[in-house]
N, C-alpha and C positions, 0 to 999 in steps of 0.2 A: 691545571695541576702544577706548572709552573712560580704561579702565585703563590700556593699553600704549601712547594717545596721554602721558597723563600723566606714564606712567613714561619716555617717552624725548624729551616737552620740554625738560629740562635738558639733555641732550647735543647737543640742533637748538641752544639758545638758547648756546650753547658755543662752536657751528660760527659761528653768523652772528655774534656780536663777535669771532673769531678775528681780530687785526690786520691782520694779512698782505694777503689777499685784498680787503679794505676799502681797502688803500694801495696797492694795484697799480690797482682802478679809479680810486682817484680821479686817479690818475698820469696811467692812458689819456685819463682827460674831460680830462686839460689838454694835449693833444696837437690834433695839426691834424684826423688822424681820429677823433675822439671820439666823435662824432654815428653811427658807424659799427662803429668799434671797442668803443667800452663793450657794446651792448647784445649783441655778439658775444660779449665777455667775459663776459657774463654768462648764455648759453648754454651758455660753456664750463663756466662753473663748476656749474650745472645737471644737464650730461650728465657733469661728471666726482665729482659726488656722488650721483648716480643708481649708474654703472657700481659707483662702490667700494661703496655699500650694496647694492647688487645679489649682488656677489660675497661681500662679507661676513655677508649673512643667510644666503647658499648655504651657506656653511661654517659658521656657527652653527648652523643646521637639521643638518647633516652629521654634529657631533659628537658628537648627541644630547640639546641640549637640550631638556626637555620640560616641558607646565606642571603644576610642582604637587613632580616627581620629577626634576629634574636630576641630570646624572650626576655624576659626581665628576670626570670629564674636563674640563664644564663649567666647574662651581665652580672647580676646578685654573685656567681658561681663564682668568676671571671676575681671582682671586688674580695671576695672570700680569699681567694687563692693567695694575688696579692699581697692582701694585709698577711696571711701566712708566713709567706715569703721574707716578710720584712722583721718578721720576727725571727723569721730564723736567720737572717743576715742580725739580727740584735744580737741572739743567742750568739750565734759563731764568732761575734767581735768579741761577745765579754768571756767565753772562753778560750782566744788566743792564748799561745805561750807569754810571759812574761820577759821582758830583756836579762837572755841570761837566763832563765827555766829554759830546762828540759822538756819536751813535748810528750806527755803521756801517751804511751803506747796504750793501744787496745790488746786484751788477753788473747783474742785467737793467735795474735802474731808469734804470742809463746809457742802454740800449738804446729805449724802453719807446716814445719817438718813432717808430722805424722799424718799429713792430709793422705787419704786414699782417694783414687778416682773419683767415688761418689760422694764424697765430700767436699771435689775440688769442683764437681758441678753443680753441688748443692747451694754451695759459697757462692757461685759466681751467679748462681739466678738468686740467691739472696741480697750479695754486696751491689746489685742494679735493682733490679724490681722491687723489694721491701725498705731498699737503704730511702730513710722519707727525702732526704738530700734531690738523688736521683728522682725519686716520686716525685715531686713536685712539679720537674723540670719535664716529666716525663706527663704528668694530667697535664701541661700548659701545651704542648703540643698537639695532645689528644684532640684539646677543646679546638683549638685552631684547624684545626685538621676538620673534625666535625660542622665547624662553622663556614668553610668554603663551601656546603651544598655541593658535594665531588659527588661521584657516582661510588659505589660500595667497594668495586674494583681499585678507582683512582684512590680511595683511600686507603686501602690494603696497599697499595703500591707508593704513596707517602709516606706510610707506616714504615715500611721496611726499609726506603731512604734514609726518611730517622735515625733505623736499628745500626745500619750500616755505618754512618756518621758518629753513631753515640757511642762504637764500640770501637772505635779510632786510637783510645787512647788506651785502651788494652793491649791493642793487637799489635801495637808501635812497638812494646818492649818485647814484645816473641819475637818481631821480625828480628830485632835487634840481637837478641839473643841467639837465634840460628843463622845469623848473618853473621856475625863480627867476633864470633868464635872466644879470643881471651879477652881483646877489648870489651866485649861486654858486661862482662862482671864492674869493672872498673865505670862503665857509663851508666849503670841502670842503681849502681848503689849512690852512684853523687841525685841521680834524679829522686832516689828513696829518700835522700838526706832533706835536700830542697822541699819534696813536695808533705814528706811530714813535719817539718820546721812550716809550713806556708799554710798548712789544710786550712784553717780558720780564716786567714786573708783572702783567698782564695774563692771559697765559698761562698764571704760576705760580699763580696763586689760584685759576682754572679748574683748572689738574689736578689741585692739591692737594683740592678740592671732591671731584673725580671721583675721583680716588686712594680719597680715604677710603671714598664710597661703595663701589666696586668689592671694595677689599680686606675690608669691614663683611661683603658679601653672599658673598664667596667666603669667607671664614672660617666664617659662620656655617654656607654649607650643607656643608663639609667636616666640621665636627664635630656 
């Protein structure tokens, strides 16, 4: 289990600085329900990278990867993912901010005040498990996870490594925010500032990372 914790750190450590989900909480702690909403949202984001690994190992198991002898279905899967990946590090270069542009806000951010409870855990199993960002990062593990040949337990218990890892970067701006009392308003908006000025850089270098390896290992086990 050791092996398949290691091999699928880079894609948990992928999930938790993914931008996105890091600047929606810090959005909610600066709202009037914060105290309520954040650690809601951070439930969400929890049970909605659980459900997508959940579902995504099922299908990895499904298509026949195995350890040692992957199929060619696999590998094919693995190459697919890949070339995905590279695309969307394409996309997220060509729409970086411009020097000097302002970084388009997404509309929910308008909204983010009038978040109720179940909207703050609706968001947060969305802003992980639907975000294809996250997706992506989140089948690459799946698959690696399914291809060590672990037992069903061991991989349930991978899984949740993962979940634990990938929600890191969530959980960093609550502590911070129920820790550090005034300071924190002042630390968690330089990081909003940073990580929405950065999302596109950010992103691309991550998939580009991932791109390579996937396409490396799908190449090799095809020939």
């Amino acid at each position: 289990m050791g092996k398949v914790i290691g091999d699928i750190l880079p894609y948990a450590i992928g999930v938790a600085i993914s931008p996105l989900p890091i600047v929606a909480v810090i959005l909610i702690l600066g709202t009037p329900k914060a105290r309520s909403n954040g650690p809601i949202f951070l439930a969400g984001c929890i049970a909605g990278t659980v459900i997508a690994g959940t579902i995504a190992l099922v299908i990895a198991d499904a298509i026949g990867i195995s350890k040692g002898d992957p199929s060619t279905a696999a590998n094919a899967f693995k190459l697919l993912l890949g070339v995905l990946l590279l695309f969307g590090a394409f996309r997220n270069w060509r729409k970086r901010p411009k020097p000097g542009d302002e970084p388009k806000m997404p509309k929910w951010m308008e909204e983010i005040d009038r978040f109720t409870w179940p909207k703050s855990l609706g968001f947060g199993m969305a802003v992980t498990g639907l975000n294809p960002k996250n997706l992506a990062l989140i089948v690459a593990a799946a698959t690696a996870i399914a291809q060590s040949g672990i037992a069903v337990a061991q991989q349930a218990g991978a899984l949740a490594v993962f979940v634990v890892i990938g929600v890191l970067g969530v959980t960093f701006p609550l502590v911070v925010y129920f820790t550090m009392q005034t300071r924190a308003a002042r630390i968690l908006d330089d990081w909003k500032t940073w990580l929405t000025a950065n999302n596109a850089t950010v992103m691309t270098v991550l998939f580009l990372v991932f791109a390579a390896v996937l396409i490396g290992k799908g190449i090799m086990g095809l020939t």
